[in-house]
C-alpha positions as CSV (number, residue, x, y, z in Angstrom):
1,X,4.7,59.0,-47.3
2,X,5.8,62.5,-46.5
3,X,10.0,62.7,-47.6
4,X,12.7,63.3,-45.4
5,X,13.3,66.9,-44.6
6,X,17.2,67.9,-45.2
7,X,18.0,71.4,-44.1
8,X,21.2,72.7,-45.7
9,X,22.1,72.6,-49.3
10,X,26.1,72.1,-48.7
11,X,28.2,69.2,-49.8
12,X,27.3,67.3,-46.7
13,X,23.5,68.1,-47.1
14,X,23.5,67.3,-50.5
15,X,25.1,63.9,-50.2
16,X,22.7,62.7,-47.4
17,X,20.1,63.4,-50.2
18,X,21.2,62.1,-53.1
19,X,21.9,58.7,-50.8
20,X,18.5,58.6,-49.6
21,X,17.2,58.9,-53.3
22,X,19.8,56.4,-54.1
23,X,17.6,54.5,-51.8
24,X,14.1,54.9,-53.0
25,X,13.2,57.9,-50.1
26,X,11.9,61.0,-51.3
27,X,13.9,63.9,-50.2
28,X,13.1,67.5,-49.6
29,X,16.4,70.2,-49.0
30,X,15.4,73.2,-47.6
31,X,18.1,75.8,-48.4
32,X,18.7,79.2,-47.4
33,X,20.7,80.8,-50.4
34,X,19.3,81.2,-53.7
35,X,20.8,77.9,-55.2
36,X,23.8,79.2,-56.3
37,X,27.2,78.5,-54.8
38,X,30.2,80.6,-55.3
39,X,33.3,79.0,-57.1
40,X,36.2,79.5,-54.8
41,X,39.5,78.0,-56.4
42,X,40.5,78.2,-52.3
43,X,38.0,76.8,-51.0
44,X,38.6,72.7,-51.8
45,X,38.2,69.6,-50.2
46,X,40.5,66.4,-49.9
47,X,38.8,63.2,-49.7
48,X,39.9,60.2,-48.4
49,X,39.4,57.0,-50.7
50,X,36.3,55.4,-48.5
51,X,34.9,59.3,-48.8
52,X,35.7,59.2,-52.5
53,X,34.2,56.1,-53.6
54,X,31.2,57.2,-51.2
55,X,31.0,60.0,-53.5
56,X,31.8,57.9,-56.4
57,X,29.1,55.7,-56.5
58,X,26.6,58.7,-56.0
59,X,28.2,60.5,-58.7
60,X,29.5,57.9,-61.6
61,X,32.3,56.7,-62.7
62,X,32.9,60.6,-64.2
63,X,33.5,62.1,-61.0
64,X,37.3,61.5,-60.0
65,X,37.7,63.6,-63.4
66,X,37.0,66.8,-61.2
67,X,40.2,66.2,-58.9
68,X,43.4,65.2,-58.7
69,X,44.9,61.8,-56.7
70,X,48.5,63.0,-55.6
71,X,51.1,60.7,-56.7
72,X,52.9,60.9,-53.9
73,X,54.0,62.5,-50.6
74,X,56.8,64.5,-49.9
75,X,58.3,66.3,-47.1
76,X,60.4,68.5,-46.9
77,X,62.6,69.5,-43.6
78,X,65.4,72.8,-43.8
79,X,68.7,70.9,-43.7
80,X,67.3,67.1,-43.8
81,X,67.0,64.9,-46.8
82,X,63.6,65.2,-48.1
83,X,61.1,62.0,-47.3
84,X,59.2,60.8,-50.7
85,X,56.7,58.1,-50.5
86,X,54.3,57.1,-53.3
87,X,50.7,57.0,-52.3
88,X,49.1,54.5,-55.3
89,X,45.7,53.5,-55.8
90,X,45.1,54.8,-52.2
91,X,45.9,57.8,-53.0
92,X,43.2,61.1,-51.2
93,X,41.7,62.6,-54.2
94,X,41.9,66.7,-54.3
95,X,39.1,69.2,-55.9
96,X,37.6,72.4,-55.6
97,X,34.7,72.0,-53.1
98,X,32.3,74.0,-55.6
99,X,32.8,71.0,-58.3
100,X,31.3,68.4,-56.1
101,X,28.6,70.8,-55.0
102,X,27.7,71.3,-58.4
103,X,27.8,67.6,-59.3
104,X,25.8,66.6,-56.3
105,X,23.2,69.2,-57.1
106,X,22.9,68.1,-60.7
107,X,22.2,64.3,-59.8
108,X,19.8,65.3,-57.1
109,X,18.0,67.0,-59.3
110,X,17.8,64.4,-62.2
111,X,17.0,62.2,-59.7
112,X,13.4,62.5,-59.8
113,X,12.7,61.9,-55.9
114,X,14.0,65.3,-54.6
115,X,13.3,68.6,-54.5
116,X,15.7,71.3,-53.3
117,X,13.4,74.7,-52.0
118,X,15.7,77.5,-51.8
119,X,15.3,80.9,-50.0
120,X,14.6,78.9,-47.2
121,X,15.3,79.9,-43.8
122,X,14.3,77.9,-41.0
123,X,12.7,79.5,-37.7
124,X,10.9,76.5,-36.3
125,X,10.6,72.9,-35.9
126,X,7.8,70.6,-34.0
127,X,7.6,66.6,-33.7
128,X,4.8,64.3,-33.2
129,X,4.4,61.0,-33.7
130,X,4.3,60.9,-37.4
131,X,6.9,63.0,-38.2
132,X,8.3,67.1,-38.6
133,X,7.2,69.9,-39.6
134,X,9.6,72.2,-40.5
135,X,8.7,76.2,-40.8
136,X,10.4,78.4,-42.9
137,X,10.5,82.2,-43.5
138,X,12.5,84.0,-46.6
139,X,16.0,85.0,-45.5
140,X,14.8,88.6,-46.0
141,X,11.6,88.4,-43.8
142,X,11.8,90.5,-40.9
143,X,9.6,88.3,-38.7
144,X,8.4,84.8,-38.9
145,X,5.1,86.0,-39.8
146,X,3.3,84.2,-43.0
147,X,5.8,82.0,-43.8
148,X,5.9,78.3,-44.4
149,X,5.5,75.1,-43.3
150,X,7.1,71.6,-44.9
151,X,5.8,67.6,-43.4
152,X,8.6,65.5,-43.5
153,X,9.0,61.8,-42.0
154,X,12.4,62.5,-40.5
155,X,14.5,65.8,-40.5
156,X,18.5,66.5,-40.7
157,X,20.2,69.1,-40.0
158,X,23.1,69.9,-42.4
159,X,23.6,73.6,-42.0
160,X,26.9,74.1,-40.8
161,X,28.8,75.3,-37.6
162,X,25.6,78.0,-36.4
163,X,23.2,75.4,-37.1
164,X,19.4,76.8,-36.4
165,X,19.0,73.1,-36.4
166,X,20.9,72.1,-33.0
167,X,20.0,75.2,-31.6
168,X,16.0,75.0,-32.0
169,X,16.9,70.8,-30.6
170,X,18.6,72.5,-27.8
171,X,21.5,70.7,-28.3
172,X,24.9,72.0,-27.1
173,X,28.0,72.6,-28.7
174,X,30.9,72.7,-26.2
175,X,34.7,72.7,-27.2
176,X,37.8,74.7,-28.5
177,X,37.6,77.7,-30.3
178,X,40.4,78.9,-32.9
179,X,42.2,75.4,-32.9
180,X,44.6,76.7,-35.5
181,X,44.4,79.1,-38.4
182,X,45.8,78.7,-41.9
183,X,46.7,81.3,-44.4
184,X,45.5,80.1,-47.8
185,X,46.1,80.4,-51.2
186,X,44.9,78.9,-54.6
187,X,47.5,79.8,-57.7
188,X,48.7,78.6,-60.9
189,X,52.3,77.7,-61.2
190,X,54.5,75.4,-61.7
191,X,56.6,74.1,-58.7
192,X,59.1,71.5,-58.8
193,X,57.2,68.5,-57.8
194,X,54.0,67.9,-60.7
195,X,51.5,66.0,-59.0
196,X,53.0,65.4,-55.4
197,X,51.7,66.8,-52.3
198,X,54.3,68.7,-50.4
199,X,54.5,69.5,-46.6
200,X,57.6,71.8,-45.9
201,X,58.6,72.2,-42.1
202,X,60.9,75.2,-41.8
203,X,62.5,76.6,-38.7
204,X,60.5,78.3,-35.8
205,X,57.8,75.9,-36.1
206,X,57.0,77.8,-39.3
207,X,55.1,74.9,-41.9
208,X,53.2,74.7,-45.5
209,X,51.5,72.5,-47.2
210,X,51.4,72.4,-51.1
211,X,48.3,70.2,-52.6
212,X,47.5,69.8,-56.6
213,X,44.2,70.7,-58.2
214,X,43.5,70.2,-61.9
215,X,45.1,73.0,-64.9
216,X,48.0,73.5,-62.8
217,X,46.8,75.2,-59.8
218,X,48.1,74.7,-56.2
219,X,46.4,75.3,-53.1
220,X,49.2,76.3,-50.8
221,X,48.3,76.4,-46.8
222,X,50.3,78.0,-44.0
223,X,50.3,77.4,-40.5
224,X,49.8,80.9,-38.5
225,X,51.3,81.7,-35.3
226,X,48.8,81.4,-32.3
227,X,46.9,84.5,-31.6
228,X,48.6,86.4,-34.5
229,X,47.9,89.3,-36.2
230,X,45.5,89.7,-38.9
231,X,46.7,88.7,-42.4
232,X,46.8,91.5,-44.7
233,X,46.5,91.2,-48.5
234,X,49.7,92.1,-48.5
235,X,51.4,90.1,-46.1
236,X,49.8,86.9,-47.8
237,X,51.6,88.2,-51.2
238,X,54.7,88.2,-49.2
239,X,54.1,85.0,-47.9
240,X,53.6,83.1,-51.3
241,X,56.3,84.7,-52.5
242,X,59.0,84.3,-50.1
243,X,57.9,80.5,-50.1
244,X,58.2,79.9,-54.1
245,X,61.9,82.0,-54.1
246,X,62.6,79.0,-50.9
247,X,60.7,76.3,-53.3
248,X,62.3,76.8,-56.9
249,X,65.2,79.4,-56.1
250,X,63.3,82.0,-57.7
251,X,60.0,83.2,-58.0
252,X,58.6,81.6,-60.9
253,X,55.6,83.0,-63.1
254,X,52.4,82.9,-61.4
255,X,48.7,83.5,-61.5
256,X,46.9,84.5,-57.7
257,X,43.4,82.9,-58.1
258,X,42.4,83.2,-54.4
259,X,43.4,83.7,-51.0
260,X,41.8,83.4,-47.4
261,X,42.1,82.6,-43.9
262,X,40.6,79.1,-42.8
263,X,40.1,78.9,-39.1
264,X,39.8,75.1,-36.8
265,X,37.8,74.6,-34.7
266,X,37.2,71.3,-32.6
267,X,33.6,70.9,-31.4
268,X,31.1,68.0,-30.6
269,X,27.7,68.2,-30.1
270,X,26.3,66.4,-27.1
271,X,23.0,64.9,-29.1
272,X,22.8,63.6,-32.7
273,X,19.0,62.5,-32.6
274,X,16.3,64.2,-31.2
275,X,13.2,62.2,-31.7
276,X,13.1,62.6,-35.2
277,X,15.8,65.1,-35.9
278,X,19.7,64.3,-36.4
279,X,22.5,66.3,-37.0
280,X,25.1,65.7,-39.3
281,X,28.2,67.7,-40.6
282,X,29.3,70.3,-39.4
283,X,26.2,70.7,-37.4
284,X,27.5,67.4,-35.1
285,X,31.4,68.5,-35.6
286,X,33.8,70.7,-36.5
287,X,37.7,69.2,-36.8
288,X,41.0,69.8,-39.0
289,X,44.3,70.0,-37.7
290,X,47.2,67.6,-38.3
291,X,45.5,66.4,-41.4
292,X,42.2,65.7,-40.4
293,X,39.6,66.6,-43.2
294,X,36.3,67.6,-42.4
295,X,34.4,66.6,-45.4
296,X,35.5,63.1,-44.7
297,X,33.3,62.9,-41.4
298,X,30.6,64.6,-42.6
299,X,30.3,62.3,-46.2
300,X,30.9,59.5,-43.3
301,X,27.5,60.6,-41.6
302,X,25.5,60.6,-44.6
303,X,26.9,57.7,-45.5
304,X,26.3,56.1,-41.8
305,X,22.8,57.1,-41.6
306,X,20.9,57.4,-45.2
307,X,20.4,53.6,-45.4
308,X,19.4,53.4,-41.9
309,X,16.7,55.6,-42.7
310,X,15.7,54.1,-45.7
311,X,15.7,50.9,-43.9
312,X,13.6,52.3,-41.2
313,X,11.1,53.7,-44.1
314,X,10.9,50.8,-45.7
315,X,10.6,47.8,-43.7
316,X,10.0,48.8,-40.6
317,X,13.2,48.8,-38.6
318,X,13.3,49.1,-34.8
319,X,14.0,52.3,-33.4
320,X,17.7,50.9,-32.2
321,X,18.6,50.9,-35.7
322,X,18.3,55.2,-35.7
323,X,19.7,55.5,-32.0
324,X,23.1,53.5,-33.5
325,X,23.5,56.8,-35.6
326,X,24.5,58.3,-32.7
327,X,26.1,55.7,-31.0
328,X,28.3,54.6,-33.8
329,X,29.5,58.1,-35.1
330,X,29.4,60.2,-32.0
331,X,31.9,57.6,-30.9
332,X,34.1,57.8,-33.6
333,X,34.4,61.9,-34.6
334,X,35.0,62.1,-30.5
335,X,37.8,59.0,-31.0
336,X,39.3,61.5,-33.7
337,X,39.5,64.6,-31.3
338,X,40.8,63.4,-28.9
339,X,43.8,62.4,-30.6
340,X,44.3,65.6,-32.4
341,X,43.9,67.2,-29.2
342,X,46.5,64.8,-27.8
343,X,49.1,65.2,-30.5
344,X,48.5,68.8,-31.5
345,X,50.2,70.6,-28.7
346,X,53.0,67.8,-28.7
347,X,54.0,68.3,-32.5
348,X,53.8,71.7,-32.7
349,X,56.1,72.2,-29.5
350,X,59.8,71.4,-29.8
351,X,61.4,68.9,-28.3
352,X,57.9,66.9,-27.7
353,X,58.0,63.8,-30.0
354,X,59.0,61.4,-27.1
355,X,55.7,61.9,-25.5
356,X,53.4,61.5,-28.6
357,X,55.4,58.4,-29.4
358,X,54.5,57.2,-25.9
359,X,50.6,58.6,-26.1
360,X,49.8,57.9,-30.0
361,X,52.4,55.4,-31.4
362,X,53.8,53.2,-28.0
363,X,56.8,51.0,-29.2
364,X,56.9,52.9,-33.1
365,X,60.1,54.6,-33.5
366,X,58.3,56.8,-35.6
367,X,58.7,61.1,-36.5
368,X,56.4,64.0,-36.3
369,X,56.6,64.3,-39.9
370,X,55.3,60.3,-40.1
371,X,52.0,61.0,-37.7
372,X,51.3,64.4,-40.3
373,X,51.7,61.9,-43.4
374,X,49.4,59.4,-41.8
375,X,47.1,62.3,-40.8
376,X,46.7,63.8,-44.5
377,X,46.9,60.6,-46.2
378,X,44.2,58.9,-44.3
379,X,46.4,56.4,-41.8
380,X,46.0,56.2,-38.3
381,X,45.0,57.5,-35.3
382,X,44.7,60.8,-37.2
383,X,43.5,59.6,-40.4
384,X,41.9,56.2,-40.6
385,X,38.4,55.4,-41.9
386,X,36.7,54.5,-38.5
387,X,35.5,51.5,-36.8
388,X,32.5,50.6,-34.9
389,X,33.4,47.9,-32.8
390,X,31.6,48.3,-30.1
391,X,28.2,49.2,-32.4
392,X,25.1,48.2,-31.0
393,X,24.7,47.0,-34.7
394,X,27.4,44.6,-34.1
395,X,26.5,41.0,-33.3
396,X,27.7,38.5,-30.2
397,X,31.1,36.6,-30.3
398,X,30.2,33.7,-31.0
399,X,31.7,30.0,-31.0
400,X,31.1,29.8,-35.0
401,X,32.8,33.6,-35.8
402,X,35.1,32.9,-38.6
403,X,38.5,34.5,-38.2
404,X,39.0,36.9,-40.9
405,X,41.8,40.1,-41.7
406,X,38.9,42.7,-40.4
407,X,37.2,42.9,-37.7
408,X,33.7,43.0,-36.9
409,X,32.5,46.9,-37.3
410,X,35.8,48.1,-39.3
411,X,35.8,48.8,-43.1
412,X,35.8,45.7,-45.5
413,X,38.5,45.4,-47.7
414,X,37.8,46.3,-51.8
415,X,38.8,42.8,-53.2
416,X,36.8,42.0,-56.4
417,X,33.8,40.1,-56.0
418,X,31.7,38.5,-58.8
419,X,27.4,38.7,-58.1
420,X,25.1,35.8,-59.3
421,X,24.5,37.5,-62.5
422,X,27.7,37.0,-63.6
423,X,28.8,40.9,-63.2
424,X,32.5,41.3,-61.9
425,X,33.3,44.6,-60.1
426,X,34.7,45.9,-56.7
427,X,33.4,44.8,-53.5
428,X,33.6,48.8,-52.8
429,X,31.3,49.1,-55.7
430,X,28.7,47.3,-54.6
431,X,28.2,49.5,-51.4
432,X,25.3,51.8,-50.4
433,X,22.5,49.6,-51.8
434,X,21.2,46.2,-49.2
435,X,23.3,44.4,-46.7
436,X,25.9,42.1,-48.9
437,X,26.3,38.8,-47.9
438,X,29.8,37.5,-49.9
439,X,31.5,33.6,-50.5
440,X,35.0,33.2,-50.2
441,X,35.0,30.8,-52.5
442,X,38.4,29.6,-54.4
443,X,38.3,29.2,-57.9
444,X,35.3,30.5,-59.1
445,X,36.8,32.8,-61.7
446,X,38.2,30.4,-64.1
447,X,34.6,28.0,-63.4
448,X,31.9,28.9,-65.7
449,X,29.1,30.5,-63.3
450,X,26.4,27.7,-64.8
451,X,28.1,25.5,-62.8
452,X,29.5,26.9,-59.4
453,X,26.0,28.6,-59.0
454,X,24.3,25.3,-58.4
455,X,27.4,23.4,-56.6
456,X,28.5,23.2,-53.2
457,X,27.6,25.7,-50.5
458,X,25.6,28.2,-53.0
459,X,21.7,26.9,-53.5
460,X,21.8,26.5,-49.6
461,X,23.2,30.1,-49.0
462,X,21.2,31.7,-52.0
463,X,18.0,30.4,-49.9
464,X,19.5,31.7,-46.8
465,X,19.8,35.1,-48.4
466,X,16.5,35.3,-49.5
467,X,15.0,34.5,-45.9
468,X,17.2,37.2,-44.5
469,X,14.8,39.9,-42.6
470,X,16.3,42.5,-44.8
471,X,17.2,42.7,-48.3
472,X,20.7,41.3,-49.4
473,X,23.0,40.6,-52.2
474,X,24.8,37.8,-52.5
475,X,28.4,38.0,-54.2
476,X,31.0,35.4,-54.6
477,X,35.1,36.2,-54.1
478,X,38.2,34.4,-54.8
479,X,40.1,35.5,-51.9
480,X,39.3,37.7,-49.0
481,X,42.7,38.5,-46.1
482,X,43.2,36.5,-43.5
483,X,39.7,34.2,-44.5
484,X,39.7,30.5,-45.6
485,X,37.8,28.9,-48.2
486,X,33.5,28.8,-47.6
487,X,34.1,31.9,-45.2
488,X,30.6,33.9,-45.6
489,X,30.9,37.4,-44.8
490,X,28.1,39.7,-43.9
491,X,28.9,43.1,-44.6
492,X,26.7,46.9,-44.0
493,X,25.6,48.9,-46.7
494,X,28.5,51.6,-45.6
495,X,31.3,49.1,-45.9
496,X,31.4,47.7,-42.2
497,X,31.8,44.4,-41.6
498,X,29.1,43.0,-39.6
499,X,30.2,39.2,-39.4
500,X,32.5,36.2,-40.6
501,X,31.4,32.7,-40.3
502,X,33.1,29.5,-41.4
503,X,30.3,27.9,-43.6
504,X,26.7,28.7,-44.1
505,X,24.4,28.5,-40.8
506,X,21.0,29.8,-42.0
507,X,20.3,30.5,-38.5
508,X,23.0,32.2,-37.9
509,X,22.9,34.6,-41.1
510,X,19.5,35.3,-39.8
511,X,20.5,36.6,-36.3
512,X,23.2,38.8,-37.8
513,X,20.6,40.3,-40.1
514,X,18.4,40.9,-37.7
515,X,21.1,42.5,-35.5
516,X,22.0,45.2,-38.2
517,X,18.8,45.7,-38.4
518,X,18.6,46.8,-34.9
519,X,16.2,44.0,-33.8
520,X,19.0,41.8,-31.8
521,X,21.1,42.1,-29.0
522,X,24.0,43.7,-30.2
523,X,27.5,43.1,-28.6
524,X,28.2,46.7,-28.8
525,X,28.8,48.6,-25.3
526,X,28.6,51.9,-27.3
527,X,26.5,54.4,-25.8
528,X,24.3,57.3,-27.5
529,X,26.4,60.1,-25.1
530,X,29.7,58.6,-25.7
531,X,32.7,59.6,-27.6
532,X,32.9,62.9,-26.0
533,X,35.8,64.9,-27.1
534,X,38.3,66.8,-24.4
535,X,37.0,70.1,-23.6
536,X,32.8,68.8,-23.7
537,X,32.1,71.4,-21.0
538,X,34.0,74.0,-22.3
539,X,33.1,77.0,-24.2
540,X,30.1,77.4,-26.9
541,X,30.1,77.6,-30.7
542,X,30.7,81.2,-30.5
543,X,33.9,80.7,-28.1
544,X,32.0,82.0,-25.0
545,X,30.6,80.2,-22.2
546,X,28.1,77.8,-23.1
547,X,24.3,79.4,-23.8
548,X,21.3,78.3,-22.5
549,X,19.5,76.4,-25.5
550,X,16.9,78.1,-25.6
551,X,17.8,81.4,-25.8
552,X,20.1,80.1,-29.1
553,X,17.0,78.5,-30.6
554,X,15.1,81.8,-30.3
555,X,17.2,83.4,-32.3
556,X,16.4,81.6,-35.2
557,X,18.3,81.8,-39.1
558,X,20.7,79.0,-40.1
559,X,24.1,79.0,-40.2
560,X,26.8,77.6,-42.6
561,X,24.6,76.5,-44.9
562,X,26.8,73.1,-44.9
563,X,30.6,71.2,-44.1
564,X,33.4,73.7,-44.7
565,X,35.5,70.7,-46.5
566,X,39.1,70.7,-46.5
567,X,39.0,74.5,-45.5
568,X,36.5,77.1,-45.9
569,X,38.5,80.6,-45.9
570,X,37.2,83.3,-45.6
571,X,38.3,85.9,-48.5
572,X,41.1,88.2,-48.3
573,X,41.4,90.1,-51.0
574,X,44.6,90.2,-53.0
575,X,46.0,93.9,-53.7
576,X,48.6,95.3,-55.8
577,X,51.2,95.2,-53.0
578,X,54.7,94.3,-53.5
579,X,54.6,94.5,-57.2
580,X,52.2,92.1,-58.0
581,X,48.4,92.8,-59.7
582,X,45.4,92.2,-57.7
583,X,44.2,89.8,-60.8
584,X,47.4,87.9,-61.6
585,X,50.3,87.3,-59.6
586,X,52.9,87.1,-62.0
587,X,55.3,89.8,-61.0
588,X,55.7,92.8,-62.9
């Protein structure tokens, strides 16, 4: 069969493929560069842990190694006693964005089921009934002239914020332009809190942020005024250094890596499937303030929709299974707007907290500092892995539903689970591979497996399993929140919990099954066109008013190339201004 078609070679774009490999699905990346991406010691991402383990179990158990997981957060107010709280195993894990690209890039291609095509610029798209066809050009091709064409089952557009993508799909891509602007810096220092992340709140709304990366670098954001001047080198050199004299009471020794400006932008697209075609990324979204990281949603997508596809290619999967792409992450990117659209004007603005306590938070006597912490370390509104209650993937309420700590459609918690076979690992370990169907079953670590494997609920579950419409794993826990002994759990290749049912009901295993895969009649009142962010009729990607689609598609030649991450800046170059050398910033 002909391979999916992925257009755009960024982290996001990458990802998608590697999981659909991961999967058995031959892959095809059509990229417009020549292959090789930039190191920018500014340009990094911050994952959250769900995101991370995503990544994780795509990349090995040597991945974490490129990043750092802050030990703890701390914030800092001008005359108020600094707030320290330790982040654990839970921790967001911090790296240089090109590290991940480079890892992702070297497990797609040993692979074996991928190729990646660069020079690739896309110029037109057409669907029939048995799949895409994709037509390139080289990026230095005048006109579309000879150029060529690539078959594909399914195509994906992953090529960033000017996607050629969503505009040959005719897809709009209303909302707010300029959301907030950061100055950025990456150096190596030392500052007085090894290993912490560090948000400092100093007067006149002024703010920076202070995140570790590996060797003793920092990437070091600042908040910019709205609709403020341009940020010259060496107004950025005055910057870092006024804020390490404010940090360690003087201005320590310190090497200037890299510097930008990273712009936010909050923007939705109204379609995520055409036919064939999706959009993922920054393609479908573009968010960051108050903590929000990009990357995170995009990883999120591919994780969302790679083994829905490879279900689909597989075994046949009703079309519903596809159009819950939509429905499920549309929903919850336009859930996360709209709360940093709510809160953002209320935090920045003095005096305001009462009224996101009432909007966000009712009842918390919570501070703006505590919504930013939850925001960067991946809590609430702002933060939190998503759910998708109301997923046409999820099945009926029924009589038998088990009560359980997690809901149906929210992320399953990473307790350690034990499979038939005798291997012990993390439930979290066991994602992105078939549907998981887990026993809460007391006691079975301290049994010998010969004998718990053929007692009690398991040779009648084991059978159920292996009737299941899909394929599915069965695993075995000791103790699962909130669920009582013989609780079966069904959970989604990406972590979401599908059911909980007290006992085994082969019939009723088989209904949920057959639910996820898009063949029942879901309980979800999710629709494909909902989760609209504020501002869905506002302005187009290019902060004007909105274009006709056409006209955009027309114009042809892809975009971004992929998800910014945590910040993409664009390069300011250092000079020699106020006594420090454009190569090193250690004062003269």
């Amino acid at each position: 069969m002909d391979p999916v078609i992925v257009v755009g070679a960024g982290p996001v774009g990458l990802a998608l493929a590697l999981a659909l490999t991961r999967h058995d699905v031959p892959v095809l990346v059509l990229d417009e560069g020549s292959g090789a991406y930039e190191p920018r010691p500014a340009r990094t991402t911050v994952l959250s842990p769900d995101s991370a383990a995503f990544a994780g179990r795509l990349l090995g158990p040597s991945f974490p190694a490129a990043g750092v997981r802050w030990t703890a957060w701390r914030t800092i107010r001008r005359r108020q006693t600094p707030r320290r709280e330790e982040t654990g195993d839970e921790a967001p894990l911090h790296l240089p964005q090109h590290e991940l690209v480079h890892g992702l890039r070297t497990a797609l291609a040993a692979s074996g089921l991928a190729r990646i095509e660069t020079g690739c610029r896309l110029h037109a798209l057409e669907q029939d009934a048995g799949g895409v066809t994709a037509y390139t050009r080289e990026p230095a091709a005048p006109r579309p002239g000879a150029g060529t064409s690539w078959r594909g089952s399914h195509l994906v557009g992953c090529d960033g914020a000017r996607s050629t993508v969503r505009k040959l799909l005719d897809v709009r891509f209303p909302g707010r332009t300029a959301v907030e602007r950061h100055a950025v810096a990456a150096l190596r220092t030392e500052l007085p809190w090894p290993g912490e992340a560090v948000l400092y709140r100093g007067p006149r709304g002024g703010e920076a942020l202070a995140r570790p990366l590996p060797d003793g670098v920092w990437r070091i954001d600042w908040l910019l005024p709205p609709r403020g001047d341009l940020v010259t080198p060496e107004a950025l050199v005055a910057r870092i250094r006024d804020t390490l004299a404010t940090w360690c009471g003087e201005i320590p020794p310190y090497e200037l890596l890299d510097t930008g400006v990273h712009t936010v932008h909050h923007r939705l697209a109204r379609r995520w499937r055409s036919g064939r075609a999706f959009l993922a990324g920054d393609a479908a979204h573009l968010l960051g303030t108050l903590g929000a990281h990009e990357l995170d949603e995009g990883l999120r997508d591919a994780s969302n929709l790679s083994w829905k596809l490879a279900l689909t290619r597989h075994h046949g999967a009703p079309d519903a299974l596809l159009d819950s792409y939509q429905a499920e992450r549309r929903l919850a990117v336009g859930a996360r707007l709209r709360a940093a659209d709510q809160a953002l004007p209320l935090v920045r603005a003095a005096g305001a907290w009462p009224t996101v306590r009432r909007s966000l938070l009712p009842g918390a006597g919570r501070g703006q500092e505590s919504l930013l912490t939850d925001g960067h370390l991946g809590r609430g509104p702002l933060g939190a892995p998503p759910g998708y209650a109301h997923s046409p993937l999820t099945p009926p309420a029924g009589e038998a539903a088990a009560a359980v700590g997690t809901l149906p459609g929210e992320p399953v918690e990473d307790v350690p689970v034990t499979a038939p076979d005798g291997t012990a690992a993390r439930l979290r370990e066991r994602l992105g591979g078939d549907l998981l169907v887990v026993l809460v079953a007391p006691g079975t670590g301290v049994w010998d497996r010969r004998h718990w494997l053929g007692a009690g609920l398991m040779p009648r579950l084991a059978a159920a399993v292996a009737a299941l419409p899909v394929p599915a794993e069965l695993l075995v826990t000791e103790d699962y929140p909130g669920a009582a002994a013989h609780t079966v759990l069904m959970v989604r290749p990406d972590g979401h919990l599908v059911a909980a049912m007290p006992g085994v009901d082969p019939a009723e295993l088989h209904a949920c099954a057959d639910t996820v895969r898009g063949g029942g009649s879901g309980d979800g009142a999710a629709r494909a066109g909902d989760g609209a962010a504020p501002g869905e009729s506002g302005t187009d990607e290019n902060g004007g008013a909105e274009e006709d689609g056409g006209a955009a598609a027309a114009r042809g030649g892809t975009g971004g190339g992929g998800s910014a991450g945590s910040g993409a800046p664009e390069a300011v170059a250092p000079t020699a201004a106020d006594g420090v050398s454009p190569a090193r910033g250690t004062p003269r």
